[in-house]
N, C-alpha and C positions, 0 to 999 in steps of 0.2 A: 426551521427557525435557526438564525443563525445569531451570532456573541460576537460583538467588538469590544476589545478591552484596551484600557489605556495606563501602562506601568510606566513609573518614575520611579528616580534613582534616589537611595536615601542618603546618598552621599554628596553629587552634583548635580547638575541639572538636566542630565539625561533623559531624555521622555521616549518611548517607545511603544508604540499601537500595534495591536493584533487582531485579526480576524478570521470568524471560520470562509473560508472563501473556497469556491469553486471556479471552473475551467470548463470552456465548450470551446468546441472549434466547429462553424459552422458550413454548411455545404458551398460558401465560396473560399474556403480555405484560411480564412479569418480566425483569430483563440481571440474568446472574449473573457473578461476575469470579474467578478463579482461575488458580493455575501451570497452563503447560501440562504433563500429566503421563496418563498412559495414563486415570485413572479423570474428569479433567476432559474430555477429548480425545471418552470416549464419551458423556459426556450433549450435549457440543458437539452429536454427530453426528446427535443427534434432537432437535434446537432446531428453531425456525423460523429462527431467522438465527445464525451464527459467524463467529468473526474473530481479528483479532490486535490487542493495545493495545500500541501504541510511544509511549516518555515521552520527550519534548524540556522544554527549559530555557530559559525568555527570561531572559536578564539583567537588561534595558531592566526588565521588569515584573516582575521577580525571584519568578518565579512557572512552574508548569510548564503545561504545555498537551498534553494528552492527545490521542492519534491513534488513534480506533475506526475499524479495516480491515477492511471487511466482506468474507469472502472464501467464501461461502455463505448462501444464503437462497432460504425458500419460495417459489412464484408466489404464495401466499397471503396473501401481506404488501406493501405497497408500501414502495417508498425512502422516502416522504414520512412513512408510522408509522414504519418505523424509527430515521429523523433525529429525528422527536419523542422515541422512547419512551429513546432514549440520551440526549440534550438534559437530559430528564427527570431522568434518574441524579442528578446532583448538583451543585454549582453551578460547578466545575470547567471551564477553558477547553477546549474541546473542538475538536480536526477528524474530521467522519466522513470517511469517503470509501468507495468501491463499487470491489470489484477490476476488472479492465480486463475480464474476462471477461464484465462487465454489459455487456447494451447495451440502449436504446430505439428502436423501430422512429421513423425520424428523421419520420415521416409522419401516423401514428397514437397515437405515444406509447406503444406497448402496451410490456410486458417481453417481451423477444424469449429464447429457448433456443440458449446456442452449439451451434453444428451443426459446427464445424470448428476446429481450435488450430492451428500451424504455426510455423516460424521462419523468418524472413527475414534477407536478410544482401544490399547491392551491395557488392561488394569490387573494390578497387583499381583494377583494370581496367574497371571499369564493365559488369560480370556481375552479373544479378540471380539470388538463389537463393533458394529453398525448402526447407526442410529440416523433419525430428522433432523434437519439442520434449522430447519425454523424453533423447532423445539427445543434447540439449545441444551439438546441431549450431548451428555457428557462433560459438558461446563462447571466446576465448582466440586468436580468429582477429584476423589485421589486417585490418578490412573499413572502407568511407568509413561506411553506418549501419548498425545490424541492431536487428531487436527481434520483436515475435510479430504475427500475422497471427488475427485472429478473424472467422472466418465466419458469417453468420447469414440467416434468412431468416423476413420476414413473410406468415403464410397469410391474412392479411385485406387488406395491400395486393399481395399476390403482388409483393413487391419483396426482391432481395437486398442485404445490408448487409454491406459489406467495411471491416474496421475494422484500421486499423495503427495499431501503438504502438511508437515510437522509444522505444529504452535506450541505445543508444548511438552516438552522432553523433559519431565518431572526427574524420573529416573537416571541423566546423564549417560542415557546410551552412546555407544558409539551410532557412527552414520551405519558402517558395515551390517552392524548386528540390525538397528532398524530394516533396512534392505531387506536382510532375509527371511527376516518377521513377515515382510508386505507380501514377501514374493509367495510364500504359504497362501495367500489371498486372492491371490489374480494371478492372470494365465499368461501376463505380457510383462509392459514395462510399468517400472516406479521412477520416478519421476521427483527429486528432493527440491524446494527451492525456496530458497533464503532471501526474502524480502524487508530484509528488515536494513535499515543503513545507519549507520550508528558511525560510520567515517567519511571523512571530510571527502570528496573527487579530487581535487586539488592537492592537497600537503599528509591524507591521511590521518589527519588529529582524531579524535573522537567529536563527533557533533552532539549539539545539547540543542534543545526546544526551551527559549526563554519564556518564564513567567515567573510566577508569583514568588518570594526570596530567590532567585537566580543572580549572579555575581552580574556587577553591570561590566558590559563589554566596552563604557569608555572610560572610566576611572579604575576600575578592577579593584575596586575598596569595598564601594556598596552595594547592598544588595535591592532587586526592584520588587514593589510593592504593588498594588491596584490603587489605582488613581479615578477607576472610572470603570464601570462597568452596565452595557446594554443589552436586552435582549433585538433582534429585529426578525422580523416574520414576511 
């Protein structure tokens, strides 16, 4: 089910629409962009690549800058067509990015297949755990870091890739010291990555996700409000 929503400025006459919107790019190299909504969702699921579009707002360049989240794709596609054939879209500032669950055999380069999801958590005591990731084991807990755990393995360099991804560093570790925590863990490599963009590609401002009280980006007086809100299925 997807929300379109419609904010206006309490200042001028500013009006600005929002939606949750998805991304497929289809087997003739086509990106099509629509709500997410049951009849979108299933031509997504026999794309070659799907995802999610998140719209941030620089002020600095008073301009938005669009985030294609690739959270599905063929072996039959590479990230490097992909990053083109989106680039391509339109002249629009753009960040792609590749869900965590991608990885590259760090040796060979191939596209590797996750072979294992998990959650991790060291909590307060300095206790390493493991846990279901369905089960939302560790969420809501006080722990010093926790985040997911992606397993994988190359059959051409016969090597296995252990990849951790920190969400949340309650504790304010350093990177260093995480590192040698994981390395205790696993028999190879750790693997840190920071998906989160929170700066402009262009001028480096910090980017913001407008809604509800958000300063309006043409008057810079008022703030925007809900003017209109739907659900669509």
């Amino acid at each position: 089910m997807g929300i379109h929503t419609e904010y206006s400025c309490s200042n001028c006459e500013f009006k600005y629409k929002d939606s949750s919107d998805i991304f497929w790019i289809d087997r003739e190299g086509i990106v099509h962009v629509g709500m997410l909504a049951v009849s979108s969702s299933e031509k997504a699921s026999e794309s070659l690549v799907s995802g999610g579009i998140y719209k941030f707002y620089c002020y600095n360049c008073r301009k938005f800058v669009y985030n294609f989240h690739v959270t599905e794709k063929s072996q039959s596609i590479s990230k490097e067509l992909i990053i083109q054939i989106i680039e391509n879209l339109d002249d629009n500032t753009k960040i792609i990015d590749f869900d965590n669950k991608f990885q590259n055999c760090i040796s060979c380069g191939k596209d590797l297949d996750l072979k294992l999801e998990k959650a991790f958590a060291l909590d307060g005591e300095g206790e390493f755990h493991v846990g279901d990731v369905e089960l939302n084991d560790f969420e809501d807990k006080p722990n010093d870091f926790s985040g997911k755990y992606y397993g994988y393995y190359c059959k051409d360099c016969s090597r296995q890739i252990n990849k951790f991804v920190i969400y949340e560093n309650n504790a304010n570790l350093e990177d260093s010291l995480m590192r040698e925590i994981l390395k205790d863990h696993t028999n190879d490599l750790t693997v840190f990555i920071d998906d989160s963009y929170e700066y402009c590609p262009d001028c480096g401002d910090e980017l913001h996700v407008l809604g509800e009280s958000s300063l309006c980006p043409k008057c810079r007086i008022g703030v925007l409000g809900i003017e209109n809100q739907r659900f669509v299925d």
